[in-house]
Structures are given as C-alpha cells and as structure tokens.
C-alpha positions in Angstrom: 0.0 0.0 0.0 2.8 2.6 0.8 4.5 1.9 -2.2 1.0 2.2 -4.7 0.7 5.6 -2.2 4.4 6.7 -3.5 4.3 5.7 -6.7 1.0 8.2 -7.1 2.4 10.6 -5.6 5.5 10.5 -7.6 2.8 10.5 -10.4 1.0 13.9 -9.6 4.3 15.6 -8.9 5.7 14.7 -12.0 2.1 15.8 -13.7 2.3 19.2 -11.9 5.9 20.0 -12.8 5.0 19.1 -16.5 2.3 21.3 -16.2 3.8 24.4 -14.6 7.2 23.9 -17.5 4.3 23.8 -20.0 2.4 27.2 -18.3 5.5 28.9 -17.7 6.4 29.8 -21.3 3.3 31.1 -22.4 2.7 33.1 -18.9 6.1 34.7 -19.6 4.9 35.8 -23.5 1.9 36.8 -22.0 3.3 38.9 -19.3 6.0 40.2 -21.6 3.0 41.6 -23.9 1.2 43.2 -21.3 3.7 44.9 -19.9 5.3 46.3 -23.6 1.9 46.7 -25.2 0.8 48.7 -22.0 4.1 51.1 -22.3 2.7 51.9 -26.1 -0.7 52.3 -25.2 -0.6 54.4 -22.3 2.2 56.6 -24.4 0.1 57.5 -27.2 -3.3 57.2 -25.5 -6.0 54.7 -26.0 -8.4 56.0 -28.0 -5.4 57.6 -30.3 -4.1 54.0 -30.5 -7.1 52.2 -31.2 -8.1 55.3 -34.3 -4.6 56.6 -35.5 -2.2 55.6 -38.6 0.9 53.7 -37.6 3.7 56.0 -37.7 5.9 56.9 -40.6 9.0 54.9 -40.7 11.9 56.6 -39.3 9.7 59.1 -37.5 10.4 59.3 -33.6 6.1 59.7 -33.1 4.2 56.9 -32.1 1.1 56.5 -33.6 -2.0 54.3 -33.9 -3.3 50.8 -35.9 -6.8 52.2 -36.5 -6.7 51.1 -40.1 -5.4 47.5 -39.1 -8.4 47.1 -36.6 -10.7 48.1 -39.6 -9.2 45.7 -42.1 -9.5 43.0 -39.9 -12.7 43.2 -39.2 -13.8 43.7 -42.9 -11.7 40.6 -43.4 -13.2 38.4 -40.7 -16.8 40.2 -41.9 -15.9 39.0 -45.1 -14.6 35.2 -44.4 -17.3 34.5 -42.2 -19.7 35.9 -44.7 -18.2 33.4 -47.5 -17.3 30.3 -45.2 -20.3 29.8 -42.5 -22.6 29.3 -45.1 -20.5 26.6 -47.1 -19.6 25.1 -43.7 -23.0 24.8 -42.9 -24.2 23.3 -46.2 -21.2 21.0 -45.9 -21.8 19.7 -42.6 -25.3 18.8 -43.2 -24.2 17.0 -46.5 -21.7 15.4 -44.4 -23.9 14.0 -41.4 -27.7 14.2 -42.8 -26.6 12.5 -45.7 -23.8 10.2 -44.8 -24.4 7.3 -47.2 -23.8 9.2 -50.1 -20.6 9.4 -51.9 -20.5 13.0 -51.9 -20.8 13.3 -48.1 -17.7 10.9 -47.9 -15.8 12.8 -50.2 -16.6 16.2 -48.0 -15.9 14.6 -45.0 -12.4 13.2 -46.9 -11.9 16.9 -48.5 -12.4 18.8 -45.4 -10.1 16.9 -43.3 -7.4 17.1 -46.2 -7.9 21.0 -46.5 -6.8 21.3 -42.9 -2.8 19.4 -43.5 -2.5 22.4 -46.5 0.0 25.2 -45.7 -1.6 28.6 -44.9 0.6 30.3 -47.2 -0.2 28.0 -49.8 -3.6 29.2 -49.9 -2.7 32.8 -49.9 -0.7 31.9 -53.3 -4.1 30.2 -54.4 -6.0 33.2 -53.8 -3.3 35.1 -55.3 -3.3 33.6 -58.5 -7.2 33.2 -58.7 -8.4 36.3 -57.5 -5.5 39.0 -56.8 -4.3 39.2 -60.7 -7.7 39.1 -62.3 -8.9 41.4 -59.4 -5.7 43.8 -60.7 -4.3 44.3 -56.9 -4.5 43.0 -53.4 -7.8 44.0 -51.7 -9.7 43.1 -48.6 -12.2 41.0 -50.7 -9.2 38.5 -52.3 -8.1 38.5 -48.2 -11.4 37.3 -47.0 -11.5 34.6 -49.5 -8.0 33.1 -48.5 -9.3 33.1 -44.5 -12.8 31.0 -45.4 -10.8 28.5 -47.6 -8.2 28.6 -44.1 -11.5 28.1 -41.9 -13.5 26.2 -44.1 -12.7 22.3 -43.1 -12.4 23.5 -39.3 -15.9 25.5 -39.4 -17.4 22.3 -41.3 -15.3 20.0 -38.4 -16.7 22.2 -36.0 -20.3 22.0 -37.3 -20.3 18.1 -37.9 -19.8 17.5 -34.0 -22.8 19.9 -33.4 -25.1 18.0 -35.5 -24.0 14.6 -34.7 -24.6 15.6 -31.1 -28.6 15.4 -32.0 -30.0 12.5 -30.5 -31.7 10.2 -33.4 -34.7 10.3 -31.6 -35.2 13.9 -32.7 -34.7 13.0 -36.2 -37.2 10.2 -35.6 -39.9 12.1 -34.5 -39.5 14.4 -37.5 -40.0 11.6 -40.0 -42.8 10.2 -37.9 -44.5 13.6 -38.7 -43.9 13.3 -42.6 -40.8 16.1 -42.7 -38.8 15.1 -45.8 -35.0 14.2 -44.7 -34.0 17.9 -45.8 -36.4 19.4 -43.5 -35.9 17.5 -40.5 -32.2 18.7 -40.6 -33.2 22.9 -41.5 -36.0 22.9 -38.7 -35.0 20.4 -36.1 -31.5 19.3 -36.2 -30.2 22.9 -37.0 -32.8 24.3 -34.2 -31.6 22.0 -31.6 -28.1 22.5 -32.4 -28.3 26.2 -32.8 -26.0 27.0 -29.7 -23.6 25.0 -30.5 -22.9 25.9 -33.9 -22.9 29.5 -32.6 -20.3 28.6 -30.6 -18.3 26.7 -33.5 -18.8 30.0 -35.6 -17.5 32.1 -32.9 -14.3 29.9 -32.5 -14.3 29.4 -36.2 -14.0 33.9 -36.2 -11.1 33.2 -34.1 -9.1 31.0 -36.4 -9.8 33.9 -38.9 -8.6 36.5 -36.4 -5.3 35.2 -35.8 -3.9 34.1 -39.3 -1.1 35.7 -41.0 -0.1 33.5 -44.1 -3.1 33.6 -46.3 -2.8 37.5 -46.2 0.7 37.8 -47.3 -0.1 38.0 -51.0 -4.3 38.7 -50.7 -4.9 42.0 -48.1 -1.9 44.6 -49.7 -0.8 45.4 -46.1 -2.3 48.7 -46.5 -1.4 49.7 -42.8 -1.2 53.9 -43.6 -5.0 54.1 -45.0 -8.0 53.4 -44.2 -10.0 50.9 -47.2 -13.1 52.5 -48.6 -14.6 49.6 -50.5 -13.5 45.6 -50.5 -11.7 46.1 -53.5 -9.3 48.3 -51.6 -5.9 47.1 -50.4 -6.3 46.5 -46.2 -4.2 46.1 -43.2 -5.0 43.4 -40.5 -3.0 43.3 -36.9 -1.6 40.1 -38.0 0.1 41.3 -40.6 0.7 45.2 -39.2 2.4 42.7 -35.5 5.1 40.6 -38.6 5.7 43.3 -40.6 6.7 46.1 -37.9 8.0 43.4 -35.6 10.7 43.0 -38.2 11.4 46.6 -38.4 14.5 48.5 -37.3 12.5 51.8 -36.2 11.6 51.7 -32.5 8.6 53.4 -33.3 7.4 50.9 -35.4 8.1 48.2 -32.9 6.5 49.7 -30.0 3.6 49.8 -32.2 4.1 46.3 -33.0 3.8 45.3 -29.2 0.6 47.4 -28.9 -1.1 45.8 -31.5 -0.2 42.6 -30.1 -2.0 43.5 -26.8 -5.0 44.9 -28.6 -5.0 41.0 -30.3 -4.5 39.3 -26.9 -7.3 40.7 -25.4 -9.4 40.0 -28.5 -8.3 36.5 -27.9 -9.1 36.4 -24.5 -12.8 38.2 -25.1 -13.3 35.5 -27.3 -12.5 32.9 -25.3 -14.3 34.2 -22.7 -17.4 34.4 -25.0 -16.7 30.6 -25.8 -16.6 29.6 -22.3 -20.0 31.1 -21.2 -21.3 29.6 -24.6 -20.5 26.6 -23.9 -22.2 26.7 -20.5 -25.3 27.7 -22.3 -25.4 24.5 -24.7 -27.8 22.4 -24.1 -29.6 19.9 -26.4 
C-alpha cells in the first residue's frame, strides 16, 4: 500500500511540474505583452491608438493601428460571410446524408484542406483572384481566411449535429418532414447553440492568421479601405511586418497591437466559455 501511495504521488508531482514547464512559457509571452503593449498604449493614448495611422517609418512619433483594426474586421466580416454558409451546407451533406458518396468525399476533402499550408492558400487566392482582381484587396483576403476556416468550421459544425439525438430526427420523420427538412427545422434548431459557438471559435481562427494574407490583403497599414476592393491592413500582418522593423517606433507599435489581439483573444474565449455553459440539447 505505501509503495502504490508513493508511486501516485511520484505521479502527480511529475504531472504538476510538466504542467507548470508547460504554463511557464506562455505566462512569460503573455506577461511580456502586457507589460510592452501597456508602455505603447498608455504613451500614445487609447483612443489615439485604437483610431490613429501607424507612424511613418523613421519618424520618432508613435502613432496608432486604427486602419489594421478596420481591415481586420472587414476581413473576418468577409470570411465568415463566405465560409459559415458553405460550412454549414457541408456539414449537413456530411452527417444528414452520410451514405452518399459526396458526403464521404466532404468529409475526406475537409479533413485534407486542414494538413495544406496557410501560405499556400494565400498563393491560391493570389493567383485566382489578386491578378484578375488587378491588386491585393480586402475581398481576395477574406476569400483566403474562409478557404483557411473552411474544413475546421465544417469539423466544428459536424460535432454539433452529430450531437442530435436520433430520436429527434425520428420524430420528425414520424410527422412526414422530408430528410432535408428535418435537418433545417430540427436538427439545426436544436443544435443552434452549439454551432454558434463553432462560428465564434471558427472567427477566431480567422482572427489570428497571418499567411493567407501575405499575398491577398496589400498590407495597406497607412489608410483606411473605402470599398472591398481596396488594399487593407489586418494586426496580424501590421504585428510581422513592424516586428521585423529597425524603427523603434514601429516596434512599440508592433507590441501594442499585439496587446490589442490578446485581449481580442481572450474576449473571445471568454465568450466561448459562457457559450458553452449555455449548450444544451
């Protein structure tokens, strides 16, 4: 008995220091963030941040990443726009309609699309839409995020509507609905929270990408767009291109947006976790 009563706790100390080397790193980036983001923020002001242009390279000034903050929302606006839709579609092909051979070769498409490089797709896009298009423009950089999103949205979507008990579906055919219907009026009702919170973590994958903008958003960090044709910033891309800068300016900027992005992070999180809580089929 003592040695089964050593051997566990061996166990949960070796568990807890695994744990702790795995928390330490990312409390340390996290911490590092704050504190540099913070020194930017509270230098140029928060509202000036949050609504000013970056500053001009080799300029002393801080300034702002209001045009990143716009881009990225016209380019998560935009890729959620283009990929809940087809998730949606997809993932009721996929489960509703399992036995047919287009459902299997979703399912088999949408678990390949996740393996492809980021920055593969942005050359997709890029070839596709960018040169016919004439330019980079917020439009070619929303299409690159829903192809990104796509097979996890769809993933995401799948294990909503699996989660249906088939006694719901039952009941539906027992009342004449047609296989379509039963999954548009009671599958999708029942599963409605759920998928809302697969959407919202599905905006998060969107929020956070970098590659398939490269070649698709035109980095347009100084202005702000006026149409989706229009070359747009994101913070993704304002955080890799000014980290890599050799004006201080421009990396103190760098370090603010990355706060601005943490705490979008954590606000969606935190809207995933009291989602969750509300799920309930």
């Amino acid at each position: 008995m003592d040695r089964d009563r050593a051997i566990d706790s061996l166990f949960k100390a070796l568990c807890c220091t695994l744990a702790f080397l795995g928390i330490v790193p990312v409390l340390h980036m996290l911490i590092t963030v704050a504190v540099r983001g913070s020194e930017t923020i509270a230098r140029v002001g928060l509202l000036r941040f949050l609504t000013d242009v970056p500053p001009a390279p080799g300029s002393s000034e801080l300034g702002g990443i209001g045009p990143a903050i716009v881009g990225t929302a016209m380019l998560v606006a935009i890729s959620m726009c283009i990929g809940v839709p087809l998730s949606l579609a997809l993932a009721i092909l996929a489960v509703e309609f399992s036995e047919s051979p287009i459902s299997r070769a979703v399912r088999f498409l949408a678990r390949t699309l996740v393996g492809i490089p980021t920055i593969a797709v942005s050359m997709i896009v890029y070839l596709l839409v960018v040169i016919p298009l004439g330019g980079a423009s917020a439009l070619a950089g929303g299409i690159a995020l829903a192809i990104v999103l796509l097979p996890y949205a769809t993933t995401y979507i799948e294990t909503c509507l699996e989660s249906v008990p088939k006694e719901y579906r039952e009941a539906g055919f027992a009342l004449g609905m047609k296989r379509l219907t039963v999954a548009l009026r009671v599958v999708l009702a029942m599963a409605r929270k759920c998928i809302a919170v697969s959407i919202v973590i599905s905006a998060a994958r969107a929020l956070g990408e970098t590659a398939p903008l490269l070649f698709t958003a035109g980095s347009a960090h100084y202005s702000y767009p006026s149409s989706l044709l229009d070359p747009v910033s994101s913070i993704t891309l304002l955080i890799f291109e000014f980290g890599l800068s050799p004006f201080k300016p421009l990396i103190d900027t760098a370090w603010g947006a990355a706060l601005v992005l943490t705490l979008a992070y954590l606000l969606v999180l935190l809207g995933v976790k009291l989602g969750v809580k509300g799920v309930e089929l």
